[in-house]
DSSP file (Angstrom, degrees, kcal/mol; ACC not computed):
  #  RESIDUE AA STRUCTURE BP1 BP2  ACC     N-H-->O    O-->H-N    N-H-->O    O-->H-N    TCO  KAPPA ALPHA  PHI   PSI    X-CA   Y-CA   Z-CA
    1    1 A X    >>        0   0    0      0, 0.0     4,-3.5     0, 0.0     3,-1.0   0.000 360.0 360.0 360.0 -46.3   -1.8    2.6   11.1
    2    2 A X  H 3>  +     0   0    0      1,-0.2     4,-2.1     2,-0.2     5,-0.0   0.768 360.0  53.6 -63.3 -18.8   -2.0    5.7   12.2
    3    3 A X  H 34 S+     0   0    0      2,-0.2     4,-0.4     1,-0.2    -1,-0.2   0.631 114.0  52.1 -82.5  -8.2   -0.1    5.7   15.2
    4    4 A X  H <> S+     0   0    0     -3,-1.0     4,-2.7     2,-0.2     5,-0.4   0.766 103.7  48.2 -67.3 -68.5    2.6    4.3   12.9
    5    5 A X  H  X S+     0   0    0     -4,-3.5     4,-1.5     1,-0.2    -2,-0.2   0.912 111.9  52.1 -76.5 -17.2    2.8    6.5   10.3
    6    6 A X  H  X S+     0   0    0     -4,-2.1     4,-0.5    -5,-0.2    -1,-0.2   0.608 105.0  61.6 -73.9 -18.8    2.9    9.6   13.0
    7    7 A X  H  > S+     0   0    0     -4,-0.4     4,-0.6     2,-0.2    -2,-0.2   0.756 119.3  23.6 -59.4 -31.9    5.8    7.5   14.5
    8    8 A X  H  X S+     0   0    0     -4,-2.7     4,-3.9     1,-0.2    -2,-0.2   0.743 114.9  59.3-105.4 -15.8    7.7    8.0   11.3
    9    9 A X  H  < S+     0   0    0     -4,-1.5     4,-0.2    -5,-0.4    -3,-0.2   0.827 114.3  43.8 -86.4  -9.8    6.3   11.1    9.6
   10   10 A X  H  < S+     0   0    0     -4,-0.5    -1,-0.2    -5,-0.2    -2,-0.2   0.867 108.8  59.6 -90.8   0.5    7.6   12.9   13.2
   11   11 A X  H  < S+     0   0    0     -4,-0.6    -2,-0.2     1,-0.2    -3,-0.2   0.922 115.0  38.8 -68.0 -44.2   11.1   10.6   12.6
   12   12 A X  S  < S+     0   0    0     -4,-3.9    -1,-0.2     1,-0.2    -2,-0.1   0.094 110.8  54.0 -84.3  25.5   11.3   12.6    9.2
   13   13 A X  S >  S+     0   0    0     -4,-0.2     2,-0.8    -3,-0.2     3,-0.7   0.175  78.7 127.1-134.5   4.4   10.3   15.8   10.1
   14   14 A X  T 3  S-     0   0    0      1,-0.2     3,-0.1    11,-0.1    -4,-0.0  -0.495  86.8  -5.5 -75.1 112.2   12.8   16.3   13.0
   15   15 A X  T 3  S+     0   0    0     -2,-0.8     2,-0.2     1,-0.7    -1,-0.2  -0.052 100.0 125.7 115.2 -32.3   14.8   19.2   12.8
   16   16 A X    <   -     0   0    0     -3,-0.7    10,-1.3    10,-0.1    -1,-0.7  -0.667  43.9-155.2 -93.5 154.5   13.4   20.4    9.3
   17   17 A X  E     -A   25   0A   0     -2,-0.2     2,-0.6     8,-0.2     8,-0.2  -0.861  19.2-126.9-118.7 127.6   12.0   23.7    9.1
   18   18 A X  E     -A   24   0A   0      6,-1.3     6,-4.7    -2,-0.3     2,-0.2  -0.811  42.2-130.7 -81.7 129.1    9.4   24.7    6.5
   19   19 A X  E     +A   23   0A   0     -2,-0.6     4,-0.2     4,-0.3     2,-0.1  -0.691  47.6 133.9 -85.3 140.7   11.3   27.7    5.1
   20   20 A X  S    S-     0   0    0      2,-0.6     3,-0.2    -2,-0.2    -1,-0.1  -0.193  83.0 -61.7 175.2 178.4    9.6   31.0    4.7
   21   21 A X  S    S+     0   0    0     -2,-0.1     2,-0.4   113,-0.0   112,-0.1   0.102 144.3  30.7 -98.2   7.9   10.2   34.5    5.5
   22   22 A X  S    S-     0   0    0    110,-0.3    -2,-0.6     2,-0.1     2,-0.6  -0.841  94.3-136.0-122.5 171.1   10.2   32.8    9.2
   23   23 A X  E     -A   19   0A   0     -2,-0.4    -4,-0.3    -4,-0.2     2,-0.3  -0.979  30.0-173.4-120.9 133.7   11.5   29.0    9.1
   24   24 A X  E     -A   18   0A   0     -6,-4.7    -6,-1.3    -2,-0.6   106,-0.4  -0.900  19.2-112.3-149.1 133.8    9.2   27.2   11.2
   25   25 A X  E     -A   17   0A   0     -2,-0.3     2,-0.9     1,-0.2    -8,-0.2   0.224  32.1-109.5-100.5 163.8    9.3   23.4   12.4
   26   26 A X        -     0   0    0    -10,-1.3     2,-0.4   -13,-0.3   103,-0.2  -0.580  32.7-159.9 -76.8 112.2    7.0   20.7   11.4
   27   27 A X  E     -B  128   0B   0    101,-2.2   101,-2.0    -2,-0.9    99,-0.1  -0.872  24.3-100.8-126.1 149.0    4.2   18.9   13.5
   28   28 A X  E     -B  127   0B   0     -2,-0.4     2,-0.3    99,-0.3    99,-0.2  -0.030  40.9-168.1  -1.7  92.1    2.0   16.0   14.0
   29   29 A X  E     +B  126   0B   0     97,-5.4    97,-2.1    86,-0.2     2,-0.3  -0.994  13.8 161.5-130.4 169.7   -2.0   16.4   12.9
   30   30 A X        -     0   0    0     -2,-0.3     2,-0.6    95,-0.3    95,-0.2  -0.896  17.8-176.2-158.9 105.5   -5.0   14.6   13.4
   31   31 A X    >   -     0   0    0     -2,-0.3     3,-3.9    93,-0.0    93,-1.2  -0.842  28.3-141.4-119.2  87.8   -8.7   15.2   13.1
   32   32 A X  T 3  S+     0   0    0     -2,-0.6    91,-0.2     1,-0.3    90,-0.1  -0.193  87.1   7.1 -55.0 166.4  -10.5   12.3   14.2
   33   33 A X  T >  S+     0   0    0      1,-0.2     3,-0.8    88,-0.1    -1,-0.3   0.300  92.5 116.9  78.7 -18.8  -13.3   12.0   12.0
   34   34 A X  T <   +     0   0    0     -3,-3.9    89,-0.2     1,-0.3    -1,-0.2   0.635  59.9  69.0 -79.3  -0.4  -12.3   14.4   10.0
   35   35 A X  T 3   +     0   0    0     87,-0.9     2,-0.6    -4,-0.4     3,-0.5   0.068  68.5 123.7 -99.5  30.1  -11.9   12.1    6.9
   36   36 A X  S <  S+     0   0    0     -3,-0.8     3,-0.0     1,-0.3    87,-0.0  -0.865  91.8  10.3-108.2 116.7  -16.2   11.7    6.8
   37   37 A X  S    S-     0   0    0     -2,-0.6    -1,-0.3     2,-0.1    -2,-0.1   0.829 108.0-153.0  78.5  22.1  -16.9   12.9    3.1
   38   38 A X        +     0   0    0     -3,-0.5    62,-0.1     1,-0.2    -3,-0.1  -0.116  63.7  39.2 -43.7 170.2  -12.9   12.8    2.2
   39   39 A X  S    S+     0   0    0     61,-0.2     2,-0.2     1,-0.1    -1,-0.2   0.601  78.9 144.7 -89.6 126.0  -11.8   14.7   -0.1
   40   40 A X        -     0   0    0      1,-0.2    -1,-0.1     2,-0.0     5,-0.1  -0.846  41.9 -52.4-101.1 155.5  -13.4   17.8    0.2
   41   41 A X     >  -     0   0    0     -2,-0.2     4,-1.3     1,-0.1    -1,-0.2   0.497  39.2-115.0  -9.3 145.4  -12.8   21.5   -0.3
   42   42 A X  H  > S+     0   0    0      2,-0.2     4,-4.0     3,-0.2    -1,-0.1   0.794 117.1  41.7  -3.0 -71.7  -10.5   23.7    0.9
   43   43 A X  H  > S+     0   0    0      2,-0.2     4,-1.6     1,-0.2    -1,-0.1   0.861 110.7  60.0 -82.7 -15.0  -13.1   25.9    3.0
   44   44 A X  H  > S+     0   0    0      2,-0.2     4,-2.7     1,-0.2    -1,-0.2   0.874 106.5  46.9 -72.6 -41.9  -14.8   22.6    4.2
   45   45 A X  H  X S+     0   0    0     -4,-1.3     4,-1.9     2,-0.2     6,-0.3   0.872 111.5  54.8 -72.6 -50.1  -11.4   21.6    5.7
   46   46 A X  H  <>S+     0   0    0     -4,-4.0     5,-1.9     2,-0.2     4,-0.4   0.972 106.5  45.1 -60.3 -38.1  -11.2   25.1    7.2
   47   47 A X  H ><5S+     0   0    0     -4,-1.6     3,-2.4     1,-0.2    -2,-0.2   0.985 112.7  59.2 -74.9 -36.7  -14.4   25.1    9.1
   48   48 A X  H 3<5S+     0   0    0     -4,-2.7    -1,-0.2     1,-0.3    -2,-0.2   0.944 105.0  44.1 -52.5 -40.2  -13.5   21.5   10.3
   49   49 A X  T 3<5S-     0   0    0     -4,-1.9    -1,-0.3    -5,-0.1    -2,-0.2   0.385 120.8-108.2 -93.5  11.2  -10.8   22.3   11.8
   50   50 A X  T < 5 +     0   0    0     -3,-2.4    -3,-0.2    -4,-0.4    -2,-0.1   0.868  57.3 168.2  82.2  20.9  -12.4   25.6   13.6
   51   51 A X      < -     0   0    0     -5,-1.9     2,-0.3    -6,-0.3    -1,-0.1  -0.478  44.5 -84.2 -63.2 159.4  -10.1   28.2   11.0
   52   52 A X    >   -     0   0    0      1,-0.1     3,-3.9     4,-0.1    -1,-0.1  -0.524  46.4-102.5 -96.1 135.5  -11.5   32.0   11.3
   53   53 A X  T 3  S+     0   0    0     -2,-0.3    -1,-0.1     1,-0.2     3,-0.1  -0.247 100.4  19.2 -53.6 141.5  -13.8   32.8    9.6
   54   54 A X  T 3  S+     0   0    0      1,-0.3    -1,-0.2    -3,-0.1     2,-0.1   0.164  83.6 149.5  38.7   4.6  -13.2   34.9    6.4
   55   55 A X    <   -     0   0    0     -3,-3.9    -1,-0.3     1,-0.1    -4,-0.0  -0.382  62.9-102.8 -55.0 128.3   -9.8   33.9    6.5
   56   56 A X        -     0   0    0     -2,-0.1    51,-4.4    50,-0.1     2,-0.3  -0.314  42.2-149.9 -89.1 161.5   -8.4   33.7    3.1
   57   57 A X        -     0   0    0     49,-0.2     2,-0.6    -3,-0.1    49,-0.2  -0.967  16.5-175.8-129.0 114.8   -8.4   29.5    2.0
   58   58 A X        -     0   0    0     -2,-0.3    47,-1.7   -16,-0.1     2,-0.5  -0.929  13.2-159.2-144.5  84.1   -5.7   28.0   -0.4
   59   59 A X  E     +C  104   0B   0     -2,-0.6    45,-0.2    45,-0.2     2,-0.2  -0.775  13.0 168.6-117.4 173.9   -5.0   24.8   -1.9
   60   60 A X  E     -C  103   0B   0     43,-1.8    43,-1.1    -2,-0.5     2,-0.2  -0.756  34.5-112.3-133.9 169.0   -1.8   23.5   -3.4
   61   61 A X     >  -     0   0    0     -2,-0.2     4,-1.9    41,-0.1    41,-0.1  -0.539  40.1-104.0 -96.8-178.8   -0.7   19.9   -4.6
   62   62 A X  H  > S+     0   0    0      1,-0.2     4,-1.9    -2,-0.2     5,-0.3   0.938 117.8  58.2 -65.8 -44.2    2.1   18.1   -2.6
   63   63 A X  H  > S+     0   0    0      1,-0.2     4,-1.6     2,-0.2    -1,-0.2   0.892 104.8  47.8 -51.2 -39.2    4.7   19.0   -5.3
   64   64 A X  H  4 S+     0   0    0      2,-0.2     4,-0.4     1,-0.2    -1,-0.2   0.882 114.4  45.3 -83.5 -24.3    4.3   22.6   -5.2
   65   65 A X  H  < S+     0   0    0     -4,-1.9     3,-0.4    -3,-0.2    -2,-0.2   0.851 118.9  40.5 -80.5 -30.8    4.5   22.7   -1.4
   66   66 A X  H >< S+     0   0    0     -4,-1.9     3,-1.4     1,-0.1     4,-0.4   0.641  94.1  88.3 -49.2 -41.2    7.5   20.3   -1.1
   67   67 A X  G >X>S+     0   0    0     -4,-1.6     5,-1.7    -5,-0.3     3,-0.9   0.736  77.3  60.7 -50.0 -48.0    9.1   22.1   -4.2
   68   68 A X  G 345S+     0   0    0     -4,-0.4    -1,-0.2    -3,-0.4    -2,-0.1   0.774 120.4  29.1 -50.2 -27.2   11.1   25.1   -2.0
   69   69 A X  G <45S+     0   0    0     -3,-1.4    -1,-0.3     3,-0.1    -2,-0.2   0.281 130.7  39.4-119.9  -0.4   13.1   22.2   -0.1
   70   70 A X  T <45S+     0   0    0     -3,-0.9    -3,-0.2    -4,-0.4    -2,-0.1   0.674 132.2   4.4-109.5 -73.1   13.1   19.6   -2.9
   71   71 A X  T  <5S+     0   0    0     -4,-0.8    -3,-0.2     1,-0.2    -4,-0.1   0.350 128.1  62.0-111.7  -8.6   13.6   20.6   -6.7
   72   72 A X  S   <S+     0   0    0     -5,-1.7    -1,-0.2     2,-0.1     3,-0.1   0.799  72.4 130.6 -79.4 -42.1   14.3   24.7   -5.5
   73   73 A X        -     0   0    0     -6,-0.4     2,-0.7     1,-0.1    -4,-0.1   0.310  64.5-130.0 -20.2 130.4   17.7   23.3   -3.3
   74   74 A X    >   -     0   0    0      1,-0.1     3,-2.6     3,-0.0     6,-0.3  -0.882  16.4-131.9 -93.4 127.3   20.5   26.0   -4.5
   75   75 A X  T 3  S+     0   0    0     -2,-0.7    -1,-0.1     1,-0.4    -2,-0.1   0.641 101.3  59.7 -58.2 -20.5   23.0   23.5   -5.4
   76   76 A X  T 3  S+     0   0    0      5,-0.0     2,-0.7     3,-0.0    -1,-0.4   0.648  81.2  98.0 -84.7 -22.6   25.7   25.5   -3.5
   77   77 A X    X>  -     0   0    0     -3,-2.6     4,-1.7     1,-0.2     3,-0.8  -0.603  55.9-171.4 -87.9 125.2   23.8   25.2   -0.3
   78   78 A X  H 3> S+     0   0    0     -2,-0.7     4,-2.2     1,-0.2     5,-0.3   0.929  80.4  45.1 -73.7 -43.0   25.4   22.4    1.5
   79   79 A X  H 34 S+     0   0    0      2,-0.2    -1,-0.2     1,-0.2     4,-0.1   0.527 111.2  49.8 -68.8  -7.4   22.9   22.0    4.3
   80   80 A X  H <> S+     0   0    0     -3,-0.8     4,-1.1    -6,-0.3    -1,-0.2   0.619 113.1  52.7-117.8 -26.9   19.7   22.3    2.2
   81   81 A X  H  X S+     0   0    0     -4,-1.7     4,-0.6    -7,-0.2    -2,-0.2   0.931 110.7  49.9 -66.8 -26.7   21.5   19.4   -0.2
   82   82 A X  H  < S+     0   0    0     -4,-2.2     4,-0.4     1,-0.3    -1,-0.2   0.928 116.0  36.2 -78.2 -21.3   22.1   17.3    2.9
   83   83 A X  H >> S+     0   0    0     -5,-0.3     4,-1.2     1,-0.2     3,-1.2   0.726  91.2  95.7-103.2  -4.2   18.8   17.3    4.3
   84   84 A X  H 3X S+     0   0    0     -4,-1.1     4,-1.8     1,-0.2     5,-0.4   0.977  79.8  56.1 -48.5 -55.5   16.9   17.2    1.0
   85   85 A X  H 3X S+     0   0    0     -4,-0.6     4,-1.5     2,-0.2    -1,-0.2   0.853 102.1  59.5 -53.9 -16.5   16.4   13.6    0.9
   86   86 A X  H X> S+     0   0    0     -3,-1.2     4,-2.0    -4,-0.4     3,-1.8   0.977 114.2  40.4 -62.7 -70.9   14.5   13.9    4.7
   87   87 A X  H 3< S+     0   0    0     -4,-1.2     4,-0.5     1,-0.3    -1,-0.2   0.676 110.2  53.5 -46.2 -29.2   12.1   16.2    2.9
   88   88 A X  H 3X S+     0   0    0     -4,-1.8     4,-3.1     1,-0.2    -1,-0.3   0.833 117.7  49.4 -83.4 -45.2   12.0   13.8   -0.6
   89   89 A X  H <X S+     0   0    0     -3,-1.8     4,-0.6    -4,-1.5    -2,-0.2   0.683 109.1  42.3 -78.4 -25.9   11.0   11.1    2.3
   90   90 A X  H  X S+     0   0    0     -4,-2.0     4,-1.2     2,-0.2    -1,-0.2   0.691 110.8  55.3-105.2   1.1    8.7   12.5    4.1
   91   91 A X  H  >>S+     0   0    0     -4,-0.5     4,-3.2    -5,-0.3     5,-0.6   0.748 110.0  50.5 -86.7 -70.0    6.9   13.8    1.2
   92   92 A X  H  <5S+     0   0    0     -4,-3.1     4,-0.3     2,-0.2    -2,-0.2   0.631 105.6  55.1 -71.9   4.2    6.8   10.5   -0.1
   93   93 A X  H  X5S+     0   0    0     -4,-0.6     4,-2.7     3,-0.2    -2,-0.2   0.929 111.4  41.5 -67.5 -79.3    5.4    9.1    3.0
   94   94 A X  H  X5S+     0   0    0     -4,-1.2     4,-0.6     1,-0.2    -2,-0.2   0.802 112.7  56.5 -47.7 -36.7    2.4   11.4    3.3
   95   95 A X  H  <5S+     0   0    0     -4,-3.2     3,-0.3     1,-0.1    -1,-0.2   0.901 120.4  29.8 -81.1 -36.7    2.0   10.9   -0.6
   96   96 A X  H  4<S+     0   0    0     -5,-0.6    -2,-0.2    -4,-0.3    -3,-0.2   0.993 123.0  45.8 -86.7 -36.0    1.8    6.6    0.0
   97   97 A X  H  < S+     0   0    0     -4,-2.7     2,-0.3    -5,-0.2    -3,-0.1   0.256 103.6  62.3-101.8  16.3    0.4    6.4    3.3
   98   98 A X  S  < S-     0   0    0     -4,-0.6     2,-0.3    -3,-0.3     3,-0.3  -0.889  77.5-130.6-133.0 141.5   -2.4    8.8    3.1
   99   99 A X  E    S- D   0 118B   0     19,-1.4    19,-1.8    -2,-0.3    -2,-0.0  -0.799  88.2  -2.1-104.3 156.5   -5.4    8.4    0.7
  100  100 A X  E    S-     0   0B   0     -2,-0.3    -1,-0.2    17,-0.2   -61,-0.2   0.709  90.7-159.0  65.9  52.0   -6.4   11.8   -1.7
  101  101 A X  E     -     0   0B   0     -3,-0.3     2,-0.4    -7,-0.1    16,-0.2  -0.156  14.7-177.4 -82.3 151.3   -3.4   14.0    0.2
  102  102 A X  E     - D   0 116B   0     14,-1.2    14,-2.4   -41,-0.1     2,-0.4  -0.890  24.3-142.3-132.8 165.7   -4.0   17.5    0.0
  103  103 A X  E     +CD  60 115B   0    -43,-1.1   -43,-1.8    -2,-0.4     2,-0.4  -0.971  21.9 175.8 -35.1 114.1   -2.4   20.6    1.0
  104  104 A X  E     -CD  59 114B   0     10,-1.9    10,-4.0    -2,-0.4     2,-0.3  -0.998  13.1-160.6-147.5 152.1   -4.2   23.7    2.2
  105  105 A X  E     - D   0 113B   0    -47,-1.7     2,-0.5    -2,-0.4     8,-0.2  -0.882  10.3-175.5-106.4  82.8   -3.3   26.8    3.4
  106  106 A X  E     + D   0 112B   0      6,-1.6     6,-1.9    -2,-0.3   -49,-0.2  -0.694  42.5  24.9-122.5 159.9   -5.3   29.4    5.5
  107  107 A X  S    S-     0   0    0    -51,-4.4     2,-0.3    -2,-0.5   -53,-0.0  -0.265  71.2 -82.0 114.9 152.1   -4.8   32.4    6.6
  108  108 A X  S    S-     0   0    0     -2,-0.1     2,-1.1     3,-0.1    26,-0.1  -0.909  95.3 -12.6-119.6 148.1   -2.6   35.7    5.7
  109  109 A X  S    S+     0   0    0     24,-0.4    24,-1.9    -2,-0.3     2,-0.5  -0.815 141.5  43.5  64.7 -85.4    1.0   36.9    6.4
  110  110 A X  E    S- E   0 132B   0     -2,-1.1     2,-0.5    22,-0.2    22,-0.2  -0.724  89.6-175.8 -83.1 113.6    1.3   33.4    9.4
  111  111 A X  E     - E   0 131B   0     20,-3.5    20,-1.7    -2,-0.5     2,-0.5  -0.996  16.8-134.1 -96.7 117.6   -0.4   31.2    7.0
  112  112 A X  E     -DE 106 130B   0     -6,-1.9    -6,-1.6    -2,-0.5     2,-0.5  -0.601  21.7-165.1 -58.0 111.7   -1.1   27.7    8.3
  113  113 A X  E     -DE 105 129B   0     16,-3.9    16,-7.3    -2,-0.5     2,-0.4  -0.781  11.8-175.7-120.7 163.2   -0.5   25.0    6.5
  114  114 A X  E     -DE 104 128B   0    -10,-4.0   -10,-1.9    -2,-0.5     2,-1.3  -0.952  16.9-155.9-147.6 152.8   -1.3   21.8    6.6
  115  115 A X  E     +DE 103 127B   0     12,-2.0    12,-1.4    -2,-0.4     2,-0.4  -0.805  44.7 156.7-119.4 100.2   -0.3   18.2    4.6
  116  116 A X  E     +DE 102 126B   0    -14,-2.4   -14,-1.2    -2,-1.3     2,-0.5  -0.876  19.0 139.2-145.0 160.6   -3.3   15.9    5.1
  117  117 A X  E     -     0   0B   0      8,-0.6   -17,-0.2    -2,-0.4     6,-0.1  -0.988  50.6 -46.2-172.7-179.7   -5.2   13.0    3.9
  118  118 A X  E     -D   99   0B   0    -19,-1.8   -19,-1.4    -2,-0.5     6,-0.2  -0.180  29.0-158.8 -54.9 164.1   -7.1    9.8    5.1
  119  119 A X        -     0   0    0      4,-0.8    -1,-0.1   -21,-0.2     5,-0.1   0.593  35.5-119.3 -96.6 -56.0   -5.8    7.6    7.3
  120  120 A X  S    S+     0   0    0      3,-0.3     4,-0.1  -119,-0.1    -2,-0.1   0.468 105.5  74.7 116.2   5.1   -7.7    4.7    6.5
  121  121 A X  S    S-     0   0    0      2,-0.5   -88,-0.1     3,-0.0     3,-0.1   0.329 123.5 -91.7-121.7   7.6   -9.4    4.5   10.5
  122  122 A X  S    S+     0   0    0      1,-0.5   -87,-0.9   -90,-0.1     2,-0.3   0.458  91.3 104.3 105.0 -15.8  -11.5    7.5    9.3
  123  123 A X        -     0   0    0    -89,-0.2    -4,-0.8   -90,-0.2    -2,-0.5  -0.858  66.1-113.1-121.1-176.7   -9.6   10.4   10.2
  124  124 A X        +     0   0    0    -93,-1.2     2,-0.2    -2,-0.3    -1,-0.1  -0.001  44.0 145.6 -94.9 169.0   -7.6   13.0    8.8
  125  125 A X        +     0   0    0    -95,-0.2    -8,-0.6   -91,-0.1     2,-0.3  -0.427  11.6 122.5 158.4 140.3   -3.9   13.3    9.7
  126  126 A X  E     -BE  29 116B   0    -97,-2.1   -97,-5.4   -10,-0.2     2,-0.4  -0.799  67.5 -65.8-170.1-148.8   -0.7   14.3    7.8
  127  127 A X  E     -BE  28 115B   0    -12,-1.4   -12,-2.0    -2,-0.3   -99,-0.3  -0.997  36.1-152.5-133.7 145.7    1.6   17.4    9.4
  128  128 A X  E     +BE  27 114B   0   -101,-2.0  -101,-2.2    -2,-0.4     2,-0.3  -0.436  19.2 158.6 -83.6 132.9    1.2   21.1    9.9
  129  129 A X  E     - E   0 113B   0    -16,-7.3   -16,-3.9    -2,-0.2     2,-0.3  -0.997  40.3-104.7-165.9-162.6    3.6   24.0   10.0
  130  130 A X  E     - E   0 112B   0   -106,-0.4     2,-0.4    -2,-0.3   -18,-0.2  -0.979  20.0-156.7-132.3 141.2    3.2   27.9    9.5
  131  131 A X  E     - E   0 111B   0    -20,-1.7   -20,-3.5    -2,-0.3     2,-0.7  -0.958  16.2-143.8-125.6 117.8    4.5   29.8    6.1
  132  132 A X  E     + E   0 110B   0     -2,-0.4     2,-0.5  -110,-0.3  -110,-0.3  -0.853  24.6 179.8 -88.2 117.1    5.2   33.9    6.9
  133  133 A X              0   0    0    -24,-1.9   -24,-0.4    -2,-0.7   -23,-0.1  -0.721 360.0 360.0-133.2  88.5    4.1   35.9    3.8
  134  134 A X              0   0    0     -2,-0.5    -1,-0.1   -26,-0.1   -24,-0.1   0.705 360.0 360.0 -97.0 360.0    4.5   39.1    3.8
């Protein structure tokens, strides 16, 4: 499954940019393993994945993180209307094909984020990008 659903969630995330004060593109992640004792915390998911330590730790649901590129779209922008349904899709992708999905964010001003949830072979895996907040 997984190698499946990373075939398609990097067919919908080519080209979009998580918007920002920096716009920055979307990738492929994967933790094997990382889905032992699924779902858990925020900071639990940072120390798995090796985040620095005291780094501030964030989560959000899938709506709120999707929300700048979905239900935000300035109706005059022609380019953010065309490519909204990519985002609508790949949003719904991660939300069916991933069990518990979560969203966390760590880190300040380059925040890392990441859109992840089970897999269903036992590890984690969803997509990454970086949110500038200054």
């Amino acid at each position: 499954m997984s190698s499946d659903l990373r075939s398609e969630a990097e067919a919908l995330s080519n080209g979009l940019l998580y918007t920002s004060e920096s716009d920055r593109p979307f990738e492929w992640f994967e933790l094997p393993g990382g889905a032992a004792g699924w779902p858990y915390g925020a900071d639990e998911f940072a120390r798995r994945i090796g985040g620095q330590a005291g780094a501030p730790v964030e989560e959000r649901t899938l709506d709120r993180f999707f929300a700048p590129h979905i239900e935000s779209v300035d109706p005059s922008d022609a380019r953010g209307q065309e490519v909204r349904p990519r985002y609508e899709a790949l949003k719904t992708l991660l939300g069916t094909k991933l069990s518990d999905v979560r969203v966390f964010r760590i880190g300040h001003i380059e925040i890392d984020c990441y859109v992840v949830g089970g897999d269903g072979r036992g590890n984690l895996a969803g997509v990454r990008t970086v949110a500038v907040e200054t």
